[in-house]
Structures are given as structure tokens and as C-alpha cells.
VMD Tcl script that builds the backbone (N, CA, C; Angstrom):
set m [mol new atoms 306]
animate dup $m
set s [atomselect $m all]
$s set {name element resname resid chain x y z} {
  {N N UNK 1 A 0.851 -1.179 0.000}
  {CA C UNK 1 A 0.000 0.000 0.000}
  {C C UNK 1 A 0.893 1.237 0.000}
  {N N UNK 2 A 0.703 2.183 -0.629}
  {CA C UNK 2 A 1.259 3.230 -0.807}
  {C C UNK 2 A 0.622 4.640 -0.224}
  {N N UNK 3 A 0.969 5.082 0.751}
  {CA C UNK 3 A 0.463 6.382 1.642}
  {C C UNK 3 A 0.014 7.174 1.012}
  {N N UNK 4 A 1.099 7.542 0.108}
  {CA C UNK 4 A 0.840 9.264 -0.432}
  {C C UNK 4 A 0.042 9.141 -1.349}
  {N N UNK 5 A -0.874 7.892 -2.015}
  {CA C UNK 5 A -2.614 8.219 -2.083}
  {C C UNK 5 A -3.369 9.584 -1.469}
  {N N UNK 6 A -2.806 9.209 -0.166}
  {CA C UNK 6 A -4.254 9.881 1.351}
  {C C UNK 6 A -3.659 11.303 0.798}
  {N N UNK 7 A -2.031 11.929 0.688}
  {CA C UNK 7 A -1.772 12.841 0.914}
  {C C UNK 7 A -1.733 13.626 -1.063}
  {N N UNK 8 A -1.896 12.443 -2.026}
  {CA C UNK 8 A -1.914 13.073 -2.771}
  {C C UNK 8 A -2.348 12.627 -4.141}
  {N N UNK 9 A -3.247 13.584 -4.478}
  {CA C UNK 9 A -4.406 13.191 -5.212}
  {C C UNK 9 A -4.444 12.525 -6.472}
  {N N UNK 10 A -4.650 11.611 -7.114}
  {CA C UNK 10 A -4.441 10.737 -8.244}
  {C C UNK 10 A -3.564 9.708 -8.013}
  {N N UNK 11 A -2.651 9.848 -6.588}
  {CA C UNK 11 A -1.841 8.582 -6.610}
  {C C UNK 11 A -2.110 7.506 -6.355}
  {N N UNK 12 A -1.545 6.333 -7.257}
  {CA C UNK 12 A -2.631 5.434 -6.860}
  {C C UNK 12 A -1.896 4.283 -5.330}
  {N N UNK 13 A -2.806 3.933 -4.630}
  {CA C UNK 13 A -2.510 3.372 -3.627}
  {C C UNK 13 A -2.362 1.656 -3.540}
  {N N UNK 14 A -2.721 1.299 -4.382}
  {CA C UNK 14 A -2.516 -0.121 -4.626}
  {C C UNK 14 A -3.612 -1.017 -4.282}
  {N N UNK 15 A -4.621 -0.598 -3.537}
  {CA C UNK 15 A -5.645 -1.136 -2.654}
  {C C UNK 15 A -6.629 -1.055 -3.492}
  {N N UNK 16 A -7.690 -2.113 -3.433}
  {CA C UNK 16 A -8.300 -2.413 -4.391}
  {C C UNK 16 A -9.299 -1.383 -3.979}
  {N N UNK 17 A -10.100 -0.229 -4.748}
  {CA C UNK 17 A -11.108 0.729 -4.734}
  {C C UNK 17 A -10.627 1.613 -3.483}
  {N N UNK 18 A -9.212 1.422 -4.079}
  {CA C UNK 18 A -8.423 2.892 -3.094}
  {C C UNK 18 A -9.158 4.137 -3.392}
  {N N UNK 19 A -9.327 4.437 -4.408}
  {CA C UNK 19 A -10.243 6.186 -4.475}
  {C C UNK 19 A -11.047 5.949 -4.128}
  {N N UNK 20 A -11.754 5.452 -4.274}
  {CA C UNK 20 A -13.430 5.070 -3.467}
  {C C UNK 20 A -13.182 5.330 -2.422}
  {N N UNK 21 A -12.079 4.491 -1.677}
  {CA C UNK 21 A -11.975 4.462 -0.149}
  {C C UNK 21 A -11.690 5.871 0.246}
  {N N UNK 22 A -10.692 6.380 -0.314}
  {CA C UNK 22 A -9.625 7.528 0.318}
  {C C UNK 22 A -10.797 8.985 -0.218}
  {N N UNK 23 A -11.854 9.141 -1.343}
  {CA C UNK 23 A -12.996 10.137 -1.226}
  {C C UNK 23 A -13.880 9.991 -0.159}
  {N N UNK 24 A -14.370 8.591 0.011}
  {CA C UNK 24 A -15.161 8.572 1.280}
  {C C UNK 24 A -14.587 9.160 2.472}
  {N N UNK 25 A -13.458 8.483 2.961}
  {CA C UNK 25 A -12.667 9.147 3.890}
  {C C UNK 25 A -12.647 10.134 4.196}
  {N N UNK 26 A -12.173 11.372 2.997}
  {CA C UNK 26 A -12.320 12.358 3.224}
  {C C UNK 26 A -13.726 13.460 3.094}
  {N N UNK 27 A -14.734 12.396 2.555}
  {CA C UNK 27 A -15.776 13.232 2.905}
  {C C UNK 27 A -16.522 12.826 4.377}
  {N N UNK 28 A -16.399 11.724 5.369}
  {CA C UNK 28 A -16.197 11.835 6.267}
  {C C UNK 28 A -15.815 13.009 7.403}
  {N N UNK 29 A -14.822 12.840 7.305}
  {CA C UNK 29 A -13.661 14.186 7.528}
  {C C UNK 29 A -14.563 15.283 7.397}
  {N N UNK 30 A -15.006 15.671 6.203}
  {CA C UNK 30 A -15.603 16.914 6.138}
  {C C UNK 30 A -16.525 17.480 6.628}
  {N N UNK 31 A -17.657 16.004 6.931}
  {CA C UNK 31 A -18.872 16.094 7.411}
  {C C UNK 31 A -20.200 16.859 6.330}
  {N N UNK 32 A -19.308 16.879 5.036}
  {CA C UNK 32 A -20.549 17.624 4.891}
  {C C UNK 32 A -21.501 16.079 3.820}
  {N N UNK 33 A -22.646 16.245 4.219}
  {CA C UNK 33 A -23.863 15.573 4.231}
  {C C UNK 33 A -23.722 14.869 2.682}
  {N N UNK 34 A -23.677 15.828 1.931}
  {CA C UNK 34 A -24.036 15.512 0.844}
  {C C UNK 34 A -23.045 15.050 0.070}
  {N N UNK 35 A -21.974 15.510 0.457}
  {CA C UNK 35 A -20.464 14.761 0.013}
  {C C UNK 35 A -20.235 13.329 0.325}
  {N N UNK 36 A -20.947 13.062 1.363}
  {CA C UNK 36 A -20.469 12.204 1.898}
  {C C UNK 36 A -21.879 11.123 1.268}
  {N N UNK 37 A -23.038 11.548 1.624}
  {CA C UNK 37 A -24.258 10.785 0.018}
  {C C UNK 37 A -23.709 9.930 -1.101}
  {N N UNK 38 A -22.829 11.088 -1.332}
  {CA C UNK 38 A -22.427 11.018 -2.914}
  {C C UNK 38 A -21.129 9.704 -2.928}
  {N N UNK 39 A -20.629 9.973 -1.989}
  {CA C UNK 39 A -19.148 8.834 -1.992}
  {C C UNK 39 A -19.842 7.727 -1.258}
  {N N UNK 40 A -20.211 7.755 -0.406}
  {CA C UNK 40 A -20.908 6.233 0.266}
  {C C UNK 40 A -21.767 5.538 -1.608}
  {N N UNK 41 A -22.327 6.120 -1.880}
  {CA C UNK 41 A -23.005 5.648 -2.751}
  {C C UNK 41 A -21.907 4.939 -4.005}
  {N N UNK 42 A -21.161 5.866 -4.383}
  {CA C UNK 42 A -20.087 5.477 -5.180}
  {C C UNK 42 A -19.551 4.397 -4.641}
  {N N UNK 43 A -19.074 3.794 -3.299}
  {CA C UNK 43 A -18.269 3.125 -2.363}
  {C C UNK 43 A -19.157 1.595 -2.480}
  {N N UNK 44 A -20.317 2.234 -2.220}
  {CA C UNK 44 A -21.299 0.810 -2.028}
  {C C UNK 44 A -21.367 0.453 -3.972}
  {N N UNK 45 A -21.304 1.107 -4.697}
  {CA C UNK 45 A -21.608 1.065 -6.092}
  {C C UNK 45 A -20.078 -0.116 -6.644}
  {N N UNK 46 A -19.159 0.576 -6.021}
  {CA C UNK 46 A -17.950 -0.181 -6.530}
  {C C UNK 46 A -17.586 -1.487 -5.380}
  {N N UNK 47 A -17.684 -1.272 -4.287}
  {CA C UNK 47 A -17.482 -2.635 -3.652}
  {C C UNK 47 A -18.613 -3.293 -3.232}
  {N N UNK 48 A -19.983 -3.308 -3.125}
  {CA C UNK 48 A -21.198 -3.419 -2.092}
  {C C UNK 48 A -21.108 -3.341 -1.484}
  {N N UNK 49 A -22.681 -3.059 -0.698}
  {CA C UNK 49 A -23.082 -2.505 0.632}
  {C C UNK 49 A -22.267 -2.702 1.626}
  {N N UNK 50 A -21.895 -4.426 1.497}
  {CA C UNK 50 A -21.119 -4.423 3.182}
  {C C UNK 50 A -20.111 -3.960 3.113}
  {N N UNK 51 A -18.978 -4.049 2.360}
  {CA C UNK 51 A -17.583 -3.225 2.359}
  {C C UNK 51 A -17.988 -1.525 2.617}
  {N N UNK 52 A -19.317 -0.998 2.003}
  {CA C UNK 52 A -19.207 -0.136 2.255}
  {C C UNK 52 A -19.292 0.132 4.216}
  {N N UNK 53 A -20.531 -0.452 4.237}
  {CA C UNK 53 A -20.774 -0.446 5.907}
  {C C UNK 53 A -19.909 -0.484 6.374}
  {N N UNK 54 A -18.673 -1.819 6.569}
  {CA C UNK 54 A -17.253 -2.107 6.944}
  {C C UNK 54 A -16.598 -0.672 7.075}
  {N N UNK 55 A -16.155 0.022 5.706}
  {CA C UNK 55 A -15.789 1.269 5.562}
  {C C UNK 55 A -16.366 2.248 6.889}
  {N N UNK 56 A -17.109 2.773 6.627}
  {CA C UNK 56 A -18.071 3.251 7.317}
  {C C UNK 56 A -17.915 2.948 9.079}
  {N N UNK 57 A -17.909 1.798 9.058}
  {CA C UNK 57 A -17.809 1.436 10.838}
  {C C UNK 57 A -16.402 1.811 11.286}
  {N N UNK 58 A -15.343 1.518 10.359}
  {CA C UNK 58 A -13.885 1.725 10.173}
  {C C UNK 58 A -13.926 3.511 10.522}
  {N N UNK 59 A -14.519 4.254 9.725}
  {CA C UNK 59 A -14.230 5.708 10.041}
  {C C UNK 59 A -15.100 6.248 12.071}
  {N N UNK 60 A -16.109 5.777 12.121}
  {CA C UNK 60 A -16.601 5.602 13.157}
  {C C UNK 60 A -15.942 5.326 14.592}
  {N N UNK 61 A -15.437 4.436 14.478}
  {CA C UNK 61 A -14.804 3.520 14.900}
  {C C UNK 61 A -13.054 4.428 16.025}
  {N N UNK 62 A -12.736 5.272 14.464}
  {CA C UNK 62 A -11.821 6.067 14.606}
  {C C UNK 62 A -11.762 7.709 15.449}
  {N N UNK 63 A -13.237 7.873 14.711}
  {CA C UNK 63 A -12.893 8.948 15.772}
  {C C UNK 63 A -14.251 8.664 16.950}
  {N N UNK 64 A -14.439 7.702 17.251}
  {CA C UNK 64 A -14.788 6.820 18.688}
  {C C UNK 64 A -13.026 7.443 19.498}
  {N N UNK 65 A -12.170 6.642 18.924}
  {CA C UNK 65 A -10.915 6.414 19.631}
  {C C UNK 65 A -10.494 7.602 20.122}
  {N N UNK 66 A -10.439 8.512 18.811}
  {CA C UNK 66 A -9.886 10.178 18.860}
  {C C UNK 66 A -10.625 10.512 20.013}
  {N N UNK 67 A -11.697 10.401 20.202}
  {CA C UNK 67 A -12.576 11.409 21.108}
  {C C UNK 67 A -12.017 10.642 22.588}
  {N N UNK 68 A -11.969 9.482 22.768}
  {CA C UNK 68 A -11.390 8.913 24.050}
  {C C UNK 68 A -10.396 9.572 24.587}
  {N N UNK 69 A -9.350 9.586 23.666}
  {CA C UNK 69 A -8.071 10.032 23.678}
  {C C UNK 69 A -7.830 11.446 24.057}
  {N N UNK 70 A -8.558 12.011 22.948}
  {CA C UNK 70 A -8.857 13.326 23.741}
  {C C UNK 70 A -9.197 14.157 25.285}
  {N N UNK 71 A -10.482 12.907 25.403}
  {CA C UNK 71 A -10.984 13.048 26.953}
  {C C UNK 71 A -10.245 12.775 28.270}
  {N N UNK 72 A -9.392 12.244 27.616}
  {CA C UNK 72 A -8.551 11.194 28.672}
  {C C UNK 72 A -7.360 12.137 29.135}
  {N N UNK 73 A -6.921 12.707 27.574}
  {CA C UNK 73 A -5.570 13.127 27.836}
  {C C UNK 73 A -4.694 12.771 27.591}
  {N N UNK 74 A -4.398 11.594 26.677}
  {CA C UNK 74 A -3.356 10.528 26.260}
  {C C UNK 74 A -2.824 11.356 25.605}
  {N N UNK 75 A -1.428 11.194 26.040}
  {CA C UNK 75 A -0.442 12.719 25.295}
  {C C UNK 75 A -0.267 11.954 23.785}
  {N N UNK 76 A 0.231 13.097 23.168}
  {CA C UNK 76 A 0.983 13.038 21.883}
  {C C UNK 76 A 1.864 12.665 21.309}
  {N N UNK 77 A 2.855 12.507 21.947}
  {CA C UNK 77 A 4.217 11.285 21.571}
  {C C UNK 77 A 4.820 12.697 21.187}
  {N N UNK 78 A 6.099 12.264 20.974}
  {CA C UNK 78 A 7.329 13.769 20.771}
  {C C UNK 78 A 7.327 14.051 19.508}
  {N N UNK 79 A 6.888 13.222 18.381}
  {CA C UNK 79 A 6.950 13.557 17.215}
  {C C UNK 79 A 5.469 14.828 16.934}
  {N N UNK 80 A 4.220 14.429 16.958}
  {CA C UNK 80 A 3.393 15.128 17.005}
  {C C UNK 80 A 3.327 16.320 18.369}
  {N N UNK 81 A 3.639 16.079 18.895}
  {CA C UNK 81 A 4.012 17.422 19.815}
  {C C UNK 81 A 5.213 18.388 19.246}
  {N N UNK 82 A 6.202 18.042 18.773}
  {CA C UNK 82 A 6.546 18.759 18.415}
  {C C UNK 82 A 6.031 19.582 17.289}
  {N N UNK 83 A 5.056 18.986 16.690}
  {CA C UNK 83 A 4.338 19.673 15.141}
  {C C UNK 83 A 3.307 20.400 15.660}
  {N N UNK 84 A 2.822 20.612 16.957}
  {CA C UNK 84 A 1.766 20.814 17.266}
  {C C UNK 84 A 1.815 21.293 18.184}
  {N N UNK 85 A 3.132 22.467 18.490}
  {CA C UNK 85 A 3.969 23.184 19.874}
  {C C UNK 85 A 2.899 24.602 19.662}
  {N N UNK 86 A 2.903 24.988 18.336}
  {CA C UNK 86 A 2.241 26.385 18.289}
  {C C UNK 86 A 0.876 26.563 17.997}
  {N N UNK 87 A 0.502 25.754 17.796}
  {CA C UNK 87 A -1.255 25.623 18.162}
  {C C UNK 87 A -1.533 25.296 19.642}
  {N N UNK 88 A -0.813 24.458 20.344}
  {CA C UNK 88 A -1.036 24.237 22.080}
  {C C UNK 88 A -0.604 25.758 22.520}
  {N N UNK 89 A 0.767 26.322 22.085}
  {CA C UNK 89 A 0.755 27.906 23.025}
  {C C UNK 89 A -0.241 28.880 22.464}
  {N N UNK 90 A -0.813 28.950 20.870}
  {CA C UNK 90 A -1.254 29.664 20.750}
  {C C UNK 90 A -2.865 29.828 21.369}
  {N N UNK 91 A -3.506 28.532 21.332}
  {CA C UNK 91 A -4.703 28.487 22.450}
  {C C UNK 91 A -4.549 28.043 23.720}
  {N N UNK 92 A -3.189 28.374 24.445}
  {CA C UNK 92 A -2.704 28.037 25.819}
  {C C UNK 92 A -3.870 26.710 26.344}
  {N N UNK 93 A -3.251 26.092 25.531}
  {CA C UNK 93 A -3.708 24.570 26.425}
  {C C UNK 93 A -3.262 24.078 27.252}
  {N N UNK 94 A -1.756 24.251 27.288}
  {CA C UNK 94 A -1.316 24.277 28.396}
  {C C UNK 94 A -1.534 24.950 29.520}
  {N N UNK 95 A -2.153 25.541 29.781}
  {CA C UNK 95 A -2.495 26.572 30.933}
  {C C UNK 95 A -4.030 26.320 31.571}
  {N N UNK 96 A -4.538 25.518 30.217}
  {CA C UNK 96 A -5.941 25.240 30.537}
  {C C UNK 96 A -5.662 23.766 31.384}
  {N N UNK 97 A -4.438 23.124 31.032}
  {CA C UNK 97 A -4.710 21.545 31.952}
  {C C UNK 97 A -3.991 21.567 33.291}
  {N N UNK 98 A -3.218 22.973 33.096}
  {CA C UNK 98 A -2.775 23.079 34.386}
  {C C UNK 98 A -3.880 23.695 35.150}
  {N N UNK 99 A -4.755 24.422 34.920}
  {CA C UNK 99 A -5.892 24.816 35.754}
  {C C UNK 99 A -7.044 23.611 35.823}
  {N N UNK 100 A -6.791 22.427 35.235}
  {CA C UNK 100 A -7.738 21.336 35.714}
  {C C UNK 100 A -8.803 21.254 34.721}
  {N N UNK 101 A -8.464 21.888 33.606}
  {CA C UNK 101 A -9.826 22.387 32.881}
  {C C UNK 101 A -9.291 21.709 31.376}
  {N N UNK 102 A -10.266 20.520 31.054}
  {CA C UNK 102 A -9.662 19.743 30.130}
  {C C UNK 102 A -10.628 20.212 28.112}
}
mol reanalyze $m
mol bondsrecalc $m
mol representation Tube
mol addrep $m
């Protein structure tokens, strides 16, 4: 499988109904309604329903986890903290978990 599919557009990923997958995905992501109509339908059109569902439970599934993680507090590891130093000072998040306030 080849990544830079997700990060870049026309590449192909090797995975069978990789664009299918990687538009849904990102209309997911987007949330918007009708984008996301449009690619589920395409998704279920090229693999059927259940791969699509599968799909579908798979994105779910994910930001289930994100939101845990979030709540919890499970830090960032040094690589993403470091990418992500000036968005934490610039909405002093740090200041918000030192005041208890998550």
C-alpha cells in the first residue's frame, strides 16, 4: 500500500477501490452531508453494501478512539508534539490543563 494516495491526489494506492476508499474518507472528515451521500453511494456502487458499511464502521470507529483520547488526555508522543507546539501555546492549552480544565 502506498500512503501518499491519502496525501496526494491521483496517486494510486494499490488497494483495491483505493479512491473510493480515500474520497469517502475524506468526505467523512468533512462532514458535509451531501459529500459524503455522494461517496458512500459510489463506495457501495464499486465494492457493495457491506464493504461499504465495513468502511463506514472503520471511520466511526476512529474517531470513537480520537474522542477517548482526547478526553482522557493521552499525550501526543514527541513527534506530534513537536508539530503541534504552536497551536497548544497559541490556544494556551497548556495553561488550561494546568488549571484542571480539560
Amino acid at each position: 500500500m502506498d500512503l501518499q494516495a491519502i496525501t496526494e491526489a491521483g496517486h494510486a494506492s494499490g488497494v483495491p477501490h483505493g479512491d473510493a476508499l480515500v474520497s469517502f474518507a475524506e468526505a467523512v472528515v468533512s462532514r458535509d452531508r451531501d459529500v459524503i451521500a455522494v461517496t458512500r453511494d459510489a463506495l457501495s456502487e464499486a465494492m457493495g453494501i457491506e464493504a461499504m458499511v465495513d468502511a463506514a464502521a472503520v471511520a466511526a470507529n476512529f474517531e470513537r478512539m480520537v474522542r477517548i483520547a482526547d478526553g482522557t488526555g493521552i499525550p501526543l508522543g514527541d513527534s506530534l508534539e513537536s508539530r503541534s507546539r504552536a497551536v497548544v501555546d497559541e490556544l494556551q492549552l497548556e495553561r488550561l490543563k494546568a488549571d484542571g480544565v480539560s
